[in-house]
C-alpha positions, 0 to 999 in steps of 0.5 A: 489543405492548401500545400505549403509554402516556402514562406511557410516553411520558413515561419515553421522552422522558426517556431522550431527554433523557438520551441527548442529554446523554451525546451531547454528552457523548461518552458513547456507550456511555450514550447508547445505552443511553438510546436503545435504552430509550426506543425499546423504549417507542416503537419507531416514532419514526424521529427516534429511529432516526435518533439511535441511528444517529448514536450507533453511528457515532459508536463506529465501529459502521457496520453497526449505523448503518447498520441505524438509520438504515434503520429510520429512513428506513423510518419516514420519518423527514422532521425529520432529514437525509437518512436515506437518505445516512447508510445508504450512508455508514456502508456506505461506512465498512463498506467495502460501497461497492457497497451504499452506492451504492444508498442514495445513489441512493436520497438523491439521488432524495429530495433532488435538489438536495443536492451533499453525496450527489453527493460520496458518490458520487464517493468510492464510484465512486473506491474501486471504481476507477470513475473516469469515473463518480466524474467524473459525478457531479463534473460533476453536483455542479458543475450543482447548487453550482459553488462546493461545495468539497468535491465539488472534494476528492472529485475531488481524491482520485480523480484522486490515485489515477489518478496525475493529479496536476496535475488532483489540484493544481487541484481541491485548490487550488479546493477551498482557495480555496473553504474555507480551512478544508478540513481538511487540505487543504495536507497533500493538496497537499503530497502531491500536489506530492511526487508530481510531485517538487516537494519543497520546495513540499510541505514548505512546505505540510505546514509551514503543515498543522502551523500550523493543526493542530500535533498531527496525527500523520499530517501529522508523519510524511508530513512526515518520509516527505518530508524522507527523501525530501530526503535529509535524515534527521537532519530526519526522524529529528526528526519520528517522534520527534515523533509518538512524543512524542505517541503512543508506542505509534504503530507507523507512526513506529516503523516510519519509524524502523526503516526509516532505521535500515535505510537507514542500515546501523544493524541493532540500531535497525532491529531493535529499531524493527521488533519493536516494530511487530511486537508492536503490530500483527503485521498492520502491512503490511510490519512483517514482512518488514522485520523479516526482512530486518534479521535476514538482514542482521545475519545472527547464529546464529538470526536466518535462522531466525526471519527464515523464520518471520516470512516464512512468516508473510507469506506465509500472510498474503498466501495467506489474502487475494491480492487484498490484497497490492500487487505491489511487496510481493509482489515483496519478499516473493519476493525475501526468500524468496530471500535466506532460502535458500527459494527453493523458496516464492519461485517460485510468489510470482513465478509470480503477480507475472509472472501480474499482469505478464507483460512485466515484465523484472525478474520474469524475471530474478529467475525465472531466480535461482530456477532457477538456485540450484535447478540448473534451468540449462535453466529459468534460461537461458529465463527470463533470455533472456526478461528480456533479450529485454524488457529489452535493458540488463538487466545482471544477466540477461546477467551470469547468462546467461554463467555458466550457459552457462560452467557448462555447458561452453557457454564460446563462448555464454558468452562472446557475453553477458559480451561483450554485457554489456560494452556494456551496462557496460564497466566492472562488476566482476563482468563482469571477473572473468568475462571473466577466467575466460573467458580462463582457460578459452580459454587452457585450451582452446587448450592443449588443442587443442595438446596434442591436435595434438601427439599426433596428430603424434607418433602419425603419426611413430611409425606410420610 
């Protein structure tokens, strides 16, 4: 490469500028171009480097940033921040946590006494679900800046994912009285007191979130998640037609309004909501399957079998990437395969749901439906005695137990679990009427044995 010129430096400087303008300008396809211009000048100028980085995330391209601001802190870069700390965050938005961690080790090397790579790193540890380090790296922060608020945030959202909610209550309200402007740090808290169940306290706080921010979808429809909660859906109904006032094409309020339609027995609204989802992101988690499931329930002609589609659609899904799918949606998904009278693909969906847990009574239960729809009585009474033996309320398990013995010809061990059912709910219908067949089949049973006697007397009368 040929070395630069005085006439080249000066073109790069005006590049620069311009790129700077754009920048503030929220141009950043402009700025870019401006900035990869300037460099193909003068590559070696780490400030450069390091605004490209910024321009790239800024357009959400994190691995392109990443790679900026690595030639930036290879070039030493010193007049910016932390180089350094930017790799790893835009890692972190990469979702390359564990690279991203190694960058910050290298930031906190390079800037000791800098809480922000300390609150980095506890967001990194949380989402690899290291939770003692992430609360390291907390205390570490606190050595350095008792008063920082966000190291207090960061931990707030670890602790939110251990399900700690009363430590999650105390860091989040820190981290308020530290930064009243923490953003959205009431709509945080709110959600942390509907987790513990204090309903109207959350309400309140996501109410004064929307003070301060009126327009933020997400905080409306956490809103409108909560007030269904309260059992207050007309309130509800309210909020996801407010966000959708906002941004029609939101799928997340479309899906809360199929969802309370569906709640609600309104099939057409739950339909007509869901498909919508479907059309503007088939990927959205759950769309699918609730689509399917409002299908099964209106249950017209074609409607099973476009429900069947939808789940095979999932469950291709869930195949292609396991490790993604939340155990309560890979239960729902069995149970719809279920319901959609495909059973034979229900099974292995809750083979692997009693692999993540295996004492899991209900997963049992749900098993022994499958084998006993298919005729595998044998297989059904073993994995409904299993759900039995882990649950001893399980109502349904004994319910299915007796009929499977009843069909077996086993009427006294059917009769033992309707009786132990009893216990469980003396006055459930299905059990009366099982108890009445029960009747039926002694009464017949007794019948028989008279009849049988009564020959075998006649038997011995004529013989002698």
């Amino acid at each position: 490469m040929r070395p630069a010129t005085m006439s080249d430096w000066h073109d790069a400087e005006q590049h620069v500028e311009r790129a700077h303008a754009a920048f503030e300008a929220g141009q950043w396809s402009e700025a870019e171009a401006e900035l990869r211009a300037a460099l193909s000048r003068d590559p070696y100028q780490p400030e450069w480097h390091y605004n490209l980085g910024l321009t790239l995330d800024a357009a959400g391209r994190n691995d392109e940033a990443a790679a900026s601001f690595r030639e930036a802190w290879e070039l030493g870069c010193e007049s910016e921040p932390n180089p350094a700390m930017m790799v790893g965050v835009s890692l972190l938005r990469a979702d390359k946590v564990r690279e991203s961690l190694e960058w910050f080790e290298r930031a906190g090397e390079a800037s000791p006494d800098d809480p922000e790579v300390l609150v980095h790193r506890i967001d990194a540890h949380a989402r690899l679900n290291e939770h003692e380090q992430a609360e390291v790296a907390f205390y570490m922060a606190q050595q350095i800046a008792p008063d920082y608020a966000d190291a207090y945030a960061a931990m707030a959202d670890s602790l939110l994912d251990r399900r700690e909610f009363d430590r999650a209550i105390w860091c989040l309200r820190e981290s308020a009285r530290l930064d009243p402007d923490m953003p959205r740090v009431h709509a945080r808290l709110a959600e942390a007191y509907a987790e513990t169940g204090r309903h109207e306290r959350a309400r309140q706080l996501y109410l004064a979130e929307l003070r301060q921010n009126p327009g933020d979808t997400d905080v409306i429809l956490d809103l409108g998640a909560l007030l269904v909660d309260m059992n207050r859906p007309a309130e509800a109904h309210e909020k996801f037609r407010r966000v959708l006032e906002i941004e029609p094409d939101h799928a997340g309020a479309h899906f809360e309004l199929g969802e309370l339609a569906l709640a609600q027995e309104d099939q057409e609204t739950a339909l007509r909501q869901f498909d919508i989802v479907v059309r503007l992101d088939p990927n959205y988690a759950g769309a699918r399957r609730r689509l399917a499931e409002a299908l099964l329930r209106r249950n017209r002609e074609g409607d099973g079998a476009r429900a069947r589609a939808l789940l095979l659609a999932d469950l291709r899904t869930h195949r292609a990437e396991p490790g993604r799918t939340h155990q309560d949606d890979l239960v729902d998904l069995g149970v719809l395969l279920l319901d959609a009278e495909r059973a034979d693909l229900a099974e292995p969906v809750f083979d692997e749901a009693l692999a993540r847990k295996p004492e899991d009574a209900e997963l049992f239960h749900l098993r022994a439906v499958v084998r006993f729809r298919q005729g595998r009585l044998a297989e059904g009474i073993t994995d409904a005695r299993a759900a039995v033996e882990r649950d001893a309320g399980c109502l349904a398990a004994m319910h299915n137990l007796a009929l499977a013995n009843l069909e077996d010809g086993r009427w006294l061990r059917a009769r033992y679990w309707a009786q132990r059912a009893r216990r469980v709910d003396p006055d459930d219908a299905g059990l009366r009427r099982l108890r009445l067949k029960l009747r039926v089949r002694a009464i017949a049973e007794l019948v028989r044995w008279g009849w049988r006697v009564t020959v075998g007397r006649l038997s011995a009368s004529v013989g002698r």
